[in-house]
Structures are given as structure tokens and as C-alpha cells.
C-alpha positions as a Markdown table, in Angstrom:
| # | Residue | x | y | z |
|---|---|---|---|---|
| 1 | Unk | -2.8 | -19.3 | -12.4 |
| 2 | Unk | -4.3 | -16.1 | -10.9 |
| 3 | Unk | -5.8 | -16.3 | -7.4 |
| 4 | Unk | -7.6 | -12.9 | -7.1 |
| 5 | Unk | -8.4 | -11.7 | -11.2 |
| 6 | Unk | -10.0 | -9.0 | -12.4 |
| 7 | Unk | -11.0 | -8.5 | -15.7 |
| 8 | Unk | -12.4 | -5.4 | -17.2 |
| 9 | Unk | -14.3 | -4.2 | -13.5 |
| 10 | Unk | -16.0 | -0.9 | -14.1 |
| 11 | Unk | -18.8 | 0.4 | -11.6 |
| 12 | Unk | -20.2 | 3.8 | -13.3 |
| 13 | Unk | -21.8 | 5.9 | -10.5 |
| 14 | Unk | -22.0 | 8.9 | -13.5 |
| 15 | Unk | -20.4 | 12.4 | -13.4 |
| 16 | Unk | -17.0 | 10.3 | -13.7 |
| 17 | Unk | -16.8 | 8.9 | -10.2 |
| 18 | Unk | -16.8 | 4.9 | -10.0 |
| 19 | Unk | -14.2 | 2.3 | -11.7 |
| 20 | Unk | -13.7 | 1.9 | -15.0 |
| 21 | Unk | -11.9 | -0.8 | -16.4 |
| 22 | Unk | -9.9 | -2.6 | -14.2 |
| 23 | Unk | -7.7 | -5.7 | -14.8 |
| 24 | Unk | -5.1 | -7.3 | -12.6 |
| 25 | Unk | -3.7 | -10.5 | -11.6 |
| 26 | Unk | -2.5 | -11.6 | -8.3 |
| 27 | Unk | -0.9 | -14.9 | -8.0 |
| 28 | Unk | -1.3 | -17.4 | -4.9 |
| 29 | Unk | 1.7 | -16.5 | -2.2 |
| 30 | Unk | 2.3 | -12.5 | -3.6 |
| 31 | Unk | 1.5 | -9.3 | -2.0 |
| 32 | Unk | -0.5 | -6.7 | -3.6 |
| 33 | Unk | -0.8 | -2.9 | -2.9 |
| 34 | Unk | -3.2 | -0.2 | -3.8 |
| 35 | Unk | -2.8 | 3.1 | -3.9 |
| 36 | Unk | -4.2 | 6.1 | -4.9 |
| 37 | Unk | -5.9 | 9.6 | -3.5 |
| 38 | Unk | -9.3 | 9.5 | -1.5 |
| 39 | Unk | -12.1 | 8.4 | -4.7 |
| 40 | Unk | -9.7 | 7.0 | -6.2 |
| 41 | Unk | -11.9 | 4.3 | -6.5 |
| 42 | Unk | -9.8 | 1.9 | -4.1 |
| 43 | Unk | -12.4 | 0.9 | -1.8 |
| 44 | Unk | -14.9 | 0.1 | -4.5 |
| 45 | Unk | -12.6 | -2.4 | -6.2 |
| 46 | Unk | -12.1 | -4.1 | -3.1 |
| 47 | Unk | -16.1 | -4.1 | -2.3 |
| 48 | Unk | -16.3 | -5.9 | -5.4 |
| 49 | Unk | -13.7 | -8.3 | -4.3 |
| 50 | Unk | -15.7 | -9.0 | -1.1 |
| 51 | Unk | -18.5 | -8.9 | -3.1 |
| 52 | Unk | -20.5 | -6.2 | -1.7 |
| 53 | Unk | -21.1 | -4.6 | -5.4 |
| 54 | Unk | -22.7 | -6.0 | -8.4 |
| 55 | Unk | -20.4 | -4.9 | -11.5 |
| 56 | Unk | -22.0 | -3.0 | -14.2 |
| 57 | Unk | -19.5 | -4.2 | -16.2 |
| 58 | Unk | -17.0 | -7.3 | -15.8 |
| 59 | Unk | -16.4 | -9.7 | -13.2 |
| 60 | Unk | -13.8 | -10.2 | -10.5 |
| 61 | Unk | -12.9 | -13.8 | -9.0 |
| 62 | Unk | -11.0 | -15.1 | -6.2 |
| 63 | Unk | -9.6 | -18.8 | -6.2 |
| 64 | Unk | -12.0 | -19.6 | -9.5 |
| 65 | Unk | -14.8 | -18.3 | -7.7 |
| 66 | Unk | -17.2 | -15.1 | -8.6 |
| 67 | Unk | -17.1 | -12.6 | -6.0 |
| 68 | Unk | -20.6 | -11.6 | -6.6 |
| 69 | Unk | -22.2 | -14.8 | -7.4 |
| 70 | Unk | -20.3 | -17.0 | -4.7 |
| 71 | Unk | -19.6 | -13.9 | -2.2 |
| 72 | Unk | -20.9 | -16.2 | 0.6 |
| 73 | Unk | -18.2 | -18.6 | -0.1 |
| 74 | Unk | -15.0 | -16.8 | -0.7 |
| 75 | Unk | -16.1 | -14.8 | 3.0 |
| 76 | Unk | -15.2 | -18.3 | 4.2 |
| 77 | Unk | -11.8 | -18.1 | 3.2 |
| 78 | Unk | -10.8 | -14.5 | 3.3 |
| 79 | Unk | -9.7 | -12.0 | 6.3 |
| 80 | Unk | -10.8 | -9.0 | 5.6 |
| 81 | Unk | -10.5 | -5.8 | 7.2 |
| 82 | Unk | -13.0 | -2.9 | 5.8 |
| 83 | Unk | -12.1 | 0.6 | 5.8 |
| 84 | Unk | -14.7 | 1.6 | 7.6 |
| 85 | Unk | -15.1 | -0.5 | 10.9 |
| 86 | Unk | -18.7 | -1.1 | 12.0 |
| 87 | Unk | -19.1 | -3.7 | 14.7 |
| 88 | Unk | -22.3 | -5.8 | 15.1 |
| 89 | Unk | -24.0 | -5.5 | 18.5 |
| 90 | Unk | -21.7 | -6.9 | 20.9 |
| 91 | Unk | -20.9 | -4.8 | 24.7 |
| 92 | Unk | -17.3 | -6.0 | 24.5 |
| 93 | Unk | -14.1 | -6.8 | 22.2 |
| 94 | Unk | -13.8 | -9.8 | 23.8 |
| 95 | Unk | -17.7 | -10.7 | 23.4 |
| 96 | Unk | -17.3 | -10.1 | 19.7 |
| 97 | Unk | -14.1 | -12.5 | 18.7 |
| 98 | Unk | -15.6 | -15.0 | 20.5 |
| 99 | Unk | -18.3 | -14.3 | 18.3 |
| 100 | Unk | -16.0 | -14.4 | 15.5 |
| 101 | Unk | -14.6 | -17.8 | 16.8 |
| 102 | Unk | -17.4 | -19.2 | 16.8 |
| 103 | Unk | -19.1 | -18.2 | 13.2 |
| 104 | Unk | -14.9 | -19.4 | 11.8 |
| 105 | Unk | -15.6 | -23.1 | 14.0 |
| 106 | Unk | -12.1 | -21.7 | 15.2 |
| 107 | Unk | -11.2 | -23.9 | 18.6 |
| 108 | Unk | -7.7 | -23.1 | 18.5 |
| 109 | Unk | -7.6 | -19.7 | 20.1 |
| 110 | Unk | -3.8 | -19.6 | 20.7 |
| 111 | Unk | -3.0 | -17.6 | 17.5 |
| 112 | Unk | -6.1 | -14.6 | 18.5 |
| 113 | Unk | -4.1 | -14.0 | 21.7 |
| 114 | Unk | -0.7 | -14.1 | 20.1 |
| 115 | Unk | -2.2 | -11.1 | 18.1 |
| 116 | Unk | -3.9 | -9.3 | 20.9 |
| 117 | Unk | -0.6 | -9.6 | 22.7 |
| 118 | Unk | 1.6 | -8.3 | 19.9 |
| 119 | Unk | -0.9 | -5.3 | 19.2 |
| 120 | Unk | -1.5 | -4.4 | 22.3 |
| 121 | Unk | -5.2 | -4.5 | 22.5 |
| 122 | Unk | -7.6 | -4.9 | 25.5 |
| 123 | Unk | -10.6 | -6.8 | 24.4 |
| 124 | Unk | -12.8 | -6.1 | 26.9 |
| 125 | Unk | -13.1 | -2.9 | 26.7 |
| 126 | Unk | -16.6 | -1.8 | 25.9 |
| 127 | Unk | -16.9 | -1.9 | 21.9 |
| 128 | Unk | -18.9 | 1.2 | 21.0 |
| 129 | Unk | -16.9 | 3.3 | 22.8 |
| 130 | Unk | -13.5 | 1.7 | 22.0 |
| 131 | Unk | -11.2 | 4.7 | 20.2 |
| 132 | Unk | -10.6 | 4.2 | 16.6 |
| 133 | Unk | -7.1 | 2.7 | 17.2 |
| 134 | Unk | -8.8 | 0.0 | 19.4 |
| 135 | Unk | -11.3 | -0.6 | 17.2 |
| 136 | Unk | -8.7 | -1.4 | 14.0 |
| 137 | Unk | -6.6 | -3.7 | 16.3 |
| 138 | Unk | -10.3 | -5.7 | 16.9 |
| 139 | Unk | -10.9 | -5.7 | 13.2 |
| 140 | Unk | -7.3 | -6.6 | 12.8 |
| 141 | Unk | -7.4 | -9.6 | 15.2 |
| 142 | Unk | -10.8 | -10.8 | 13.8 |
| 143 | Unk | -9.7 | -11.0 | 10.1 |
| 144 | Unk | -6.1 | -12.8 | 10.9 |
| 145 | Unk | -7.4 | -14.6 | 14.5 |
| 146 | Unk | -8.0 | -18.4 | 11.8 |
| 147 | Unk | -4.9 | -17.3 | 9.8 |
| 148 | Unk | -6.6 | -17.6 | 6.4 |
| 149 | Unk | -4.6 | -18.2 | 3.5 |
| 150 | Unk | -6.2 | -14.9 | 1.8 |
| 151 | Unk | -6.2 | -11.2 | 3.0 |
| 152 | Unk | -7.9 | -8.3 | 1.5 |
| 153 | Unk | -6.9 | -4.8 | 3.9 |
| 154 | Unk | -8.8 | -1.5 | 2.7 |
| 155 | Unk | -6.2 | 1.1 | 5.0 |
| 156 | Unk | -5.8 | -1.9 | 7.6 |
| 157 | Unk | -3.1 | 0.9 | 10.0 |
| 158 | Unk | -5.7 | 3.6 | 9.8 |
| 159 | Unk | -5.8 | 5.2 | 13.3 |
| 160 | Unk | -2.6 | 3.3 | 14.5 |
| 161 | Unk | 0.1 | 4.7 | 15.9 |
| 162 | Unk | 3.5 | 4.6 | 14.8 |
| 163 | Unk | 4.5 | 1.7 | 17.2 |
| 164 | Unk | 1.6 | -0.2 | 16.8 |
| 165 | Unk | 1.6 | 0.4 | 12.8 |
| 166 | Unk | 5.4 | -1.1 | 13.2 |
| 167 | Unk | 3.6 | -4.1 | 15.2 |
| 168 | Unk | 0.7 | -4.8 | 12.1 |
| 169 | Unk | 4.4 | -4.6 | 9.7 |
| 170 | Unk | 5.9 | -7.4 | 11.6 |
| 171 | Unk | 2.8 | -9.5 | 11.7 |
| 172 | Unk | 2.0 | -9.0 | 8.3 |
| 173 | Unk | 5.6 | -9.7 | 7.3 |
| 174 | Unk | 5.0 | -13.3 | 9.2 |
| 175 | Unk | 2.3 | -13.8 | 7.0 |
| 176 | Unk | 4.1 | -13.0 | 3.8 |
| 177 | Unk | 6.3 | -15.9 | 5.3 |
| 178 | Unk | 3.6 | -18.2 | 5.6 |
| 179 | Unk | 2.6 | -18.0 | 1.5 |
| 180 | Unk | -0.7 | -16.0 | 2.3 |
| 181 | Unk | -2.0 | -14.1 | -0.7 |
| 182 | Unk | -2.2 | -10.5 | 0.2 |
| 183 | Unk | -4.9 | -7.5 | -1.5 |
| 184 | Unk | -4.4 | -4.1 | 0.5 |
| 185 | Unk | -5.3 | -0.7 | -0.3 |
| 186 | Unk | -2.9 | 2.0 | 1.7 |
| 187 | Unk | -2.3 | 5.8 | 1.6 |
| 188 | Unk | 1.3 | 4.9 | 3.4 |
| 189 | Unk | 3.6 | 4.3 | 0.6 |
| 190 | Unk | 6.4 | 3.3 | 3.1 |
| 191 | Unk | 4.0 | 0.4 | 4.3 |
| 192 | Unk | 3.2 | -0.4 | 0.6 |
| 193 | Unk | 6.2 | -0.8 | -0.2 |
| 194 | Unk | 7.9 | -2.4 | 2.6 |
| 195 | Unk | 5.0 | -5.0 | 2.4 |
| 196 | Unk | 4.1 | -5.8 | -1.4 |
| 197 | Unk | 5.8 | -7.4 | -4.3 |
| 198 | Unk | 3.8 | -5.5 | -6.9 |
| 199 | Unk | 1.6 | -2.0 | -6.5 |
| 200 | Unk | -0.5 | -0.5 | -8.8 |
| 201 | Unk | -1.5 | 3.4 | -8.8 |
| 202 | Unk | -5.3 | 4.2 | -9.5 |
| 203 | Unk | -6.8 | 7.9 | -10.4 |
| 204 | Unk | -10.1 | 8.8 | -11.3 |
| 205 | Unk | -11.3 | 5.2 | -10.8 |
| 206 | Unk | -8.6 | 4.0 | -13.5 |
| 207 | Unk | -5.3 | 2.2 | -13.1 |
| 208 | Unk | -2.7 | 4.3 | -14.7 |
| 209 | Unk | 0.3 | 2.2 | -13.9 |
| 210 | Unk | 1.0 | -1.3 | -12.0 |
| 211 | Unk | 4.9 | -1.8 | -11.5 |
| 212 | Unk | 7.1 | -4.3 | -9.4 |
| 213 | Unk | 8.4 | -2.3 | -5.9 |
| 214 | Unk | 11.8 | -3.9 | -6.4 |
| 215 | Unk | 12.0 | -2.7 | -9.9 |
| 216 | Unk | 10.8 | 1.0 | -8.3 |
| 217 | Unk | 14.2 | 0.7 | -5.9 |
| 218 | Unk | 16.3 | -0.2 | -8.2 |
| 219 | Unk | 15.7 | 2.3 | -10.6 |
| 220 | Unk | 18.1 | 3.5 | -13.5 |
| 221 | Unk | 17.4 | 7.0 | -12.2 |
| 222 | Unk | 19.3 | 8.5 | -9.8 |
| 223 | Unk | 18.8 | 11.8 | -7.5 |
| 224 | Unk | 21.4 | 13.5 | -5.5 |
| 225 | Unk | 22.2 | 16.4 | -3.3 |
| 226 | Unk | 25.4 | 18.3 | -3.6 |
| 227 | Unk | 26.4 | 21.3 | -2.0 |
| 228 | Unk | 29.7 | 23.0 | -3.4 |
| 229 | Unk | 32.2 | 25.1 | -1.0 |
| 230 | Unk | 32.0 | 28.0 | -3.4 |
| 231 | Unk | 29.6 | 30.2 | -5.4 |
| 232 | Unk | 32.1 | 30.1 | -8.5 |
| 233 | Unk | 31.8 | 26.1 | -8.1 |
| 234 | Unk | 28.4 | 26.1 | -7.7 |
| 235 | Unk | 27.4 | 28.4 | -10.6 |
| 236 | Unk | 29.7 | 26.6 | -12.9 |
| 237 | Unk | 28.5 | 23.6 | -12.5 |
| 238 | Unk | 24.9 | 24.6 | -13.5 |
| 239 | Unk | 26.7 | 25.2 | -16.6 |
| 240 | Unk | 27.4 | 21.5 | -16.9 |
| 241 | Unk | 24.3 | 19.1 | -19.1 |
| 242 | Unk | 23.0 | 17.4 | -16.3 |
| 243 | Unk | 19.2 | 18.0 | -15.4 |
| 244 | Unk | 19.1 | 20.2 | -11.9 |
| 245 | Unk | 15.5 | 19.9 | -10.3 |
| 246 | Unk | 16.3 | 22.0 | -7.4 |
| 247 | Unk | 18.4 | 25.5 | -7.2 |
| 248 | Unk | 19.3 | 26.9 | -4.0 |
| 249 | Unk | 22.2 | 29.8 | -5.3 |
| 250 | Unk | 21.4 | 31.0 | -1.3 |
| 251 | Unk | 23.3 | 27.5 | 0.0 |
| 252 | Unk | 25.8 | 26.8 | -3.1 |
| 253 | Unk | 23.2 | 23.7 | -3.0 |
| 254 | Unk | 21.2 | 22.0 | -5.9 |
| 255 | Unk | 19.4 | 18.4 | -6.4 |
| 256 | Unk | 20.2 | 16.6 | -9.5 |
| 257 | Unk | 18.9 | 13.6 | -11.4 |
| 258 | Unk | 20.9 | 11.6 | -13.6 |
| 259 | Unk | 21.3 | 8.2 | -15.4 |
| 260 | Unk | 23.2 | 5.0 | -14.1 |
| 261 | Unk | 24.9 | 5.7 | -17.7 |
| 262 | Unk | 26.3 | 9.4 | -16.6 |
| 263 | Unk | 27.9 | 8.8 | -13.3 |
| 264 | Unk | 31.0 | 8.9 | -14.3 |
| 265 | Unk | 30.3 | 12.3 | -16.6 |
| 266 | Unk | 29.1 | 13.3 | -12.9 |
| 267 | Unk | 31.9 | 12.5 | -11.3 |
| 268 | Unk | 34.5 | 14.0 | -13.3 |
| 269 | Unk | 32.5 | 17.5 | -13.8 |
| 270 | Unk | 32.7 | 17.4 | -10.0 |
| 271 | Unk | 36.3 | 17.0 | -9.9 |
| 272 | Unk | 36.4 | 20.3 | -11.3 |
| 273 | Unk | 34.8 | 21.9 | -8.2 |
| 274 | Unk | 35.2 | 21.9 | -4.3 |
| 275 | Unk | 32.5 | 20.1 | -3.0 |
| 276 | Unk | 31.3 | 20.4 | 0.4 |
| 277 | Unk | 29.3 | 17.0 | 0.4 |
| 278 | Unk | 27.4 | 15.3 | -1.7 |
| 279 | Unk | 24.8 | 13.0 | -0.8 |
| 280 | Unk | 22.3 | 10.3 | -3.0 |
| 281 | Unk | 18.4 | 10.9 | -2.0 |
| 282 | Unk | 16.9 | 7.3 | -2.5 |
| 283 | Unk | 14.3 | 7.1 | -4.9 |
| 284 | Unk | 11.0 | 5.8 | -3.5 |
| 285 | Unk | 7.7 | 3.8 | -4.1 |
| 286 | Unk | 6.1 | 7.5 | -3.6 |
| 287 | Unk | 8.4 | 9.6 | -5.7 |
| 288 | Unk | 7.5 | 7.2 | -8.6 |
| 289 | Unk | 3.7 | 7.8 | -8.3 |
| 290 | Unk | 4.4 | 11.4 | -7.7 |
| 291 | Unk | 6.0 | 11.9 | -10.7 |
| 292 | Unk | 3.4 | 9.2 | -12.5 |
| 293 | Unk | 0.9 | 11.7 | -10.8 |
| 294 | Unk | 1.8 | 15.1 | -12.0 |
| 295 | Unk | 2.5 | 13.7 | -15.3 |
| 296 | Unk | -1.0 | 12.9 | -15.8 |
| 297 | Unk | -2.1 | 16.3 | -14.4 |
| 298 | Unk | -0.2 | 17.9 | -17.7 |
């Protein structure tokens, strides 16, 4: 059975912006990503999810229980991180976790400084004026500091930098371990799909595609790069019927996609030719929405 469900979510804040329709399924143990453009409608699903938002239509449960109706409850078992940080009044980090601590009847504070540790973060640095970085490694501690067994991220690496967005990979990849239930929203496809079993795509507040990220990888589609010694090679091989997405006469280069079924037909065009090398361009979690994109921009 489902842990987080969402059946038919639609929030209609009129001239076409809200949610309309949403359903998915997340099982206890699996990762989820969401991704999508800014007003996608990202956020707003997950509001619903903490239950922030009343539904005009639909409903939305975690572990059996409504998100608006028992939103009190499901806080009680979810770290959360929101995608836009605002900190009750507290003059330092380290005034606010214990904060935190207290409100989770947490007395086992060995796991909070693991994380402040592995991120880097100095908590008693004076919270207001903390930089936005600082401020997502607090959040970050706070929603993972009594290792709940579900977490719901809206952009958890926003204002990270590259090191410490590696350091939130790791930790989150230590979770994955653990069996925790993940729900995060991202606009970093290599996080998404380093991180989740399953992604969906959302556009104009509706989900246009939900797809597996190993299936994604391992696509029946492949893309590759050759560059041929000679113009003569190179223009007679445009001659061959295989689907060129990139010229470039100027090089003798060109960008190809093909079938698992023609590499052979590729290869022994390319026998014909002098090649100077040839190399595959691995086909991503954000070419797929790309092309899913523009497709629905025709």
C-alpha cells in the first residue's frame, strides 16, 4: 500500500495557475522526485502534502492519514524542509534546534551534530542574519536532526554550494539506506536522478509524465557524436537513413540518435568512412523532460 497518495489534487487559483488533477503513489521505503519550471505547481502540491492548503478538489494522505484534516499529526512524523525558509524568533541556530529538540522530545542529540558536522554549519551564528546557504543547512539539520521515517524537500540544495550540495547527496543517500520514504521537489536533474527511484514532470500545474529514472538510463535510444577525418566522409554519411540532430559541415562533425536495433546498420555505414572518433553522449533524466517539454510546446 501507498504511503503518501494523491488522488485527483486540484487547487484552481483561476487564469490557469494552480494544480489540476494530480494522482500519484509513493510506496513506504522509495524516493520520489519533482520537477518542473518555476509555477509549475511544485510547491503547492507539497503544501498540500504538509497540509498548509485546503483542496478544492481531492484529497491527499500520508500513512492513511488526511493531510488537511490530520495536518497536526502527520507534522509529527515528517521532516520537512520548505522552499522558502522562515525562522521563528530565535537570536541563534543553535537557540532554534534546541528549540526543535525540544518540540520532537528528541534527547538523543548525537545524530543533529553528526549533521552539523558533515554540512559544515555553525549554529550559533546569529539566525536573521545567517546567509541563505546557512540558513538551508539549519533547515536541513532541523527536518533530519530525529531521523524521521518520512521526508518531504521543496528545493532542499537551494543556496548550497557545490561541496556542500555533494554533502546533503551523501546524507540523503544514508537515508535512502535506512528505508525512509522520500517526497522532493528539485530544479537539479542530476540530484533527482542520482537520488529517486521514480520522477514525475509537472507543467502548467499538470503531470504530464511520471517515469522510473532507471528505465530513463537505460533507454532504447541512443545519441552519439562522430567526427569523420574527411569532408567526403562526412557528407556521405548524411546520405545514410539514420536521424542527424546536429550538423556541423565546419568540423566534419554531427550528433546522431539511433535505436538499440540499428547499431549494427551504424556500424557498418561507418566502416565506409574514416572516422576521427566517435563518442556516445549518455542520455539523461533532463534530456528526457526536455524532449517531453518541447513536445508539449508543439
Amino acid at each position: 500500500m501507498a504511503l503518501i497518495e494523491i488522488k485527483n489534487l486540484t487547487k484552481d487559483y483561476g487564469d490557469g495557475r494552480g494544480i489540476f488533477h494530480i494522482d500519484l503513489s509513493i510506496e513506504k521505503g522509495k524516493s520520489f522526485g519533482f520537477v518542473g519550471t518555476n509555477g509549475a505547481g511544485k510547491t503547492t502540491t507539497i503544501r498540500h502534502l504538509m497540509g498548509f492548503l485546503k483542496p478544492k478538489d481531492g484529497k491527499s494522505t500520508i500513512a492513511g492519514l488526511d493531510c488537511w484534516k490530520d495536518s497536526a499529526e502527520i507534522m509529527k512524523q515528517v521532516g520537512y524542509i520548505p522552499g522558502e525558509i522562515a525562522f521563528p524568533n530565535a537570536k541563534t541556530g543553535t537557540e532554534f534546534l534546541a528549540r526543535q529538540a525540544e518540540l520532537l522530545k528528541l534527547e538523543d542529540l548525537s545524530y543533529m551534530h553528526y549533521l552539523i558536522e558533515k554540512l559544515s554549519l555553525d549554529p550559533t551564528a546569529n539566525l536573521k542574519r545567517m546567509s541563505k546557504g546557512m540558513k538551508q543547512k539549519t533547515a536541513i539539520v532541523a527536518a533530519l536532526m530525529a531521523e524521521p521515517e518520512i521526508l518531504i524537500f521543496d528545493e532542499p540544495t537551494t543556496g548550497l554550494d557545490p561541496l556542500m550540495r555533494q554533502a546533503f547527496v551523501e546524507i540523503i543517500e544514508a537515508e535512502r539506506k535506512k528505508g525512509r520514504t522520500i517526497f522532493m521537489s528539485s530544479h537539479m536533474f542530476s540530484e533527482v536522478e542520482e537520488l529517486c527511484d521514480e520522477v514525475a514532470l509537472i507543467k502548467d500545474g499538470k503531470l504530464i509524465a511520471i517515469k522510473g529514472t532507471e528505465e530513463i538510463k537505460h533507454s532504447n535510444i541512443k545519441t552519439f557524436k562522430i567526427e569523420f577525418n574527411h569532408l567526403d566522409d562526412y557528407r556521405k554519411f548524411l546520405k545514410e537513413d539514420f536521424q542527424v540532430s546536429v550538423q556541423r559541415e565546419d568540423q566534419n562533425q554531427m550528433i546522431i540518435q539511433i535505436k538499440d536495433e540499428e547499431i549494427n546498420e551504424l556500424f557498418k555505414a561507418l566502416k565506409r568512412c574514416e572516422i576521427k572518433f566517435m563518442k556516445e553522449n549518455k542520455y539523461t533524466l533532463e534530456d528526457y523532460f526536455n524532449d517531453l517539454y518541447n513536445k508539449g510546446d508543439k
